[in-house]
N, C-alpha and C positions, 0 to 999 in steps of 0.2 A: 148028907153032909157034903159040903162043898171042899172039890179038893185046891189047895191052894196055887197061885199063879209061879209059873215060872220066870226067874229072875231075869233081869235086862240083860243082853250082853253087854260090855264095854264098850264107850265108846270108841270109833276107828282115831287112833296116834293123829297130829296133823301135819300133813306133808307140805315138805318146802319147795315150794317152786323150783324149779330147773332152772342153769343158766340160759335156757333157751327164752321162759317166759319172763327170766327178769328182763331181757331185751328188749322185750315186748309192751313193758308197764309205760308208757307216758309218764313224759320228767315235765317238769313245770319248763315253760321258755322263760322264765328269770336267769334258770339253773343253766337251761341250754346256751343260754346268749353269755352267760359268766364262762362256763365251760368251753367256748368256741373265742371268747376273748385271748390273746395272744397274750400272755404270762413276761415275754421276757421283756417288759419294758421300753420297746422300742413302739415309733408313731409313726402313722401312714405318712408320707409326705405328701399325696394326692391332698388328704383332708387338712395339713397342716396349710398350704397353700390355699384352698377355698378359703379357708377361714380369714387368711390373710388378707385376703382380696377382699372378703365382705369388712372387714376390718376399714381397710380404703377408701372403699365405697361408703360406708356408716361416718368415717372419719371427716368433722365439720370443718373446712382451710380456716387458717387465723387469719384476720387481714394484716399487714405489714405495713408498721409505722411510719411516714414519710420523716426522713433528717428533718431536724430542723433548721442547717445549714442550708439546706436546698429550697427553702422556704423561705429564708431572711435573701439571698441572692433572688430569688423570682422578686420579693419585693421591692429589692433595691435594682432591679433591672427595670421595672414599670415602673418608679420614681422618676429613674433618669430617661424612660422612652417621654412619658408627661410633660420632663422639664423640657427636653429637646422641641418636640411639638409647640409648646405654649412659647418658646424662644423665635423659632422659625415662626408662628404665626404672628408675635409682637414686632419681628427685624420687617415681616413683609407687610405689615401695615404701618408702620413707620416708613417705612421705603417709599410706599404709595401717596403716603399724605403729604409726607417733605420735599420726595424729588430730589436724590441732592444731583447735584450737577459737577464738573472739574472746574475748575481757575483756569481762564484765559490768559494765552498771552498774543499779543500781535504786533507789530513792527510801522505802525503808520507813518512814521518819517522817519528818515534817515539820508545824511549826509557824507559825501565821499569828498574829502579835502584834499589828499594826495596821494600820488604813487610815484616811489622813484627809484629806479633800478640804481644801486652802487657798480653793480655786475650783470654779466647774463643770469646768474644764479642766485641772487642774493637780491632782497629790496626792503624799502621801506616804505610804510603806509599811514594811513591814518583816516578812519572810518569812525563816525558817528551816527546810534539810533536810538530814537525812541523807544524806549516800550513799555507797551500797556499791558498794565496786569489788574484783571478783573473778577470779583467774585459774582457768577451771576446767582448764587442761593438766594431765598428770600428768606431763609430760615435758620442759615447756617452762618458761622463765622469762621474765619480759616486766618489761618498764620504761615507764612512763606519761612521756614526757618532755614533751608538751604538754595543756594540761587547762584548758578555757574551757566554762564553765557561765552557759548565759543565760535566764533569768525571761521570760516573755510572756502577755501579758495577751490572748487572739486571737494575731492576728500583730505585734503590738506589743511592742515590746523595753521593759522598765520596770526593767529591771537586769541587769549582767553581774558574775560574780566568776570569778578568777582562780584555780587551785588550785596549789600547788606537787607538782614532779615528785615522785615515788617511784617505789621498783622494788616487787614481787611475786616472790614462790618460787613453783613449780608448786603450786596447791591453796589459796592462800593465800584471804584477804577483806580486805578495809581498810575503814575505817568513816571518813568524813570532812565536819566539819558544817561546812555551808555557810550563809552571811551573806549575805543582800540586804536592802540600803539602798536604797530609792526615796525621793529628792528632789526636790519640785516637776516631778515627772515629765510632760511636755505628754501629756494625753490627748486626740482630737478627742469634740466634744460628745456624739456616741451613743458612743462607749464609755464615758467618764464614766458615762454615766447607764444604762450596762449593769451597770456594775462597781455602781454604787451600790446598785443595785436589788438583784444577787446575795446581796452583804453582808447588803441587808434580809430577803432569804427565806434566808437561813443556810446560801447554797450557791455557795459561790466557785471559780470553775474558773479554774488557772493552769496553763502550761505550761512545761516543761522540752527547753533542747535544749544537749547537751554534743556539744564536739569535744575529740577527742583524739590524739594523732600515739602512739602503740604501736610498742615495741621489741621484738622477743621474740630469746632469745639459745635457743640448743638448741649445746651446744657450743663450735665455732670458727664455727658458721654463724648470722648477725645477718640481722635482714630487718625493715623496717619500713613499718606502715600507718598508714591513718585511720580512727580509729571515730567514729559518730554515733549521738547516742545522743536519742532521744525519749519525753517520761512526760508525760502528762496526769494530772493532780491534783486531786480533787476536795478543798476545804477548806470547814467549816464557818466561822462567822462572826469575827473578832477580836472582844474581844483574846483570848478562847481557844479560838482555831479550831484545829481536830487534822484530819488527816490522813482524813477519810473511803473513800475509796477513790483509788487508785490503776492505770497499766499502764503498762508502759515496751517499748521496745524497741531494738536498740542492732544495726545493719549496718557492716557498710564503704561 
């Protein structure tokens, strides 16, 4: 007969690891990287600023509206450059095609009736001339609305006449005689005795200076200047002194 087996021992209790090998067990890196994460709330400013910058850098500019004020003046600036241009270019082809030209004036006769001292300083006179006023335009018409004709003996004024307005047609001439009255006219002592002397050698030099305010019409378009007009007069002696020579010249 068989004798029967002896019983198992117990199993050995099961031992719990040491603090040493729980040090030892591998922690997940989820656990790690939570665990080594910084608790109190506060953030790197190194990463705060990368992020900023890429932030910048990813960040697309808006573009920037232009006024519309500054757009209504650009256009109203290139209106008025256009109108200026197309102005200046219609004045300088009208300038070239018409030509205008000023009004003449000239002195081609003229008469010396008298001179006669009261005093060494004092005289009286009486000079008459022609004058021609001519429009040479062929395109233009002009109107003389102011016309002051003054006598001078040097630079001394010995008489002024007045002429009344007229118009002119393109091409025209006007022939108009003028009157100087010199009465008891102050001369200072050497011109007296200049002027006396001329008379004696039968060679009297008087001078002429006309202002005139000129209208010229071409059309519907009117524009007005000033001419000045200058003639030195050489006259032989009164009472029938004539015209010896003459030159005139006549500016704006």
């Amino acid at each position: 007969m068989l004798s029967p087996l002896p019983p198992r021992p117990p199993p050995p209790p099961p031992v719990s690891p040491s603090p040493l090998l729980k040090r030892a067990i591998p922690v997940p890196v989820d656990q790690f990287v939570n665990q080594q994460t910084p608790t109190s709330g506060k953030t790197d400013p190194d990463s705060e600023h990368s992020r900023e910058v890429r932030k910048s850098i990813l960040r697309q500019p808006h573009p920037r509206r232009t006024n519309p004020l500054i757009w209504c003046c650009a256009i109203l600036c290139l209106i008025f450059s256009l109108i200026l241009i197309l102005f200046g270019v219609a004045t300088l082809i009208i300038y070239l095609s018409i030509k205008p030209r000023i009004p003449a004036f000239d002195t081609p006769k003229a008469s010396l009736n008298g001179i006669y001292f009261d005093s060494p300083e004092y005289f009286n006179g009486d000079f008459i001339i022609l004058a021609n006023f001519s429009n040479p335009n062929r395109r233009i018409d002009v109107r003389f609305e102011y016309l002051v004709i003054e006598l001078y003996f040097h630079d001394r004024l010995i008489s002024t006449q007045a002429v009344q307005r007229f118009s002119q047609r393109r091409g025209e001439a006007r022939l108009e005689a003028v009157h100087f009255i010199s009465s008891l006219v102050y001369l200072p002592q050497n011109l007296g005795a200049e002027l006396q002397k001329q008379v004696s050698s039968n060679r009297v030099n008087y001078n002429i200076r006309g202002t005139f305010k000129v209208r010229a019409n071409l059309g519907l378009i009117h524009f007005s200047y000033w001419l000045h007009s200058r003639c030195e007069l050489l006259m032989s002696s009164p009472p029938t002194g004539v015209l010896v020579s003459h030159s005139c010249k006549t500016k704006r």
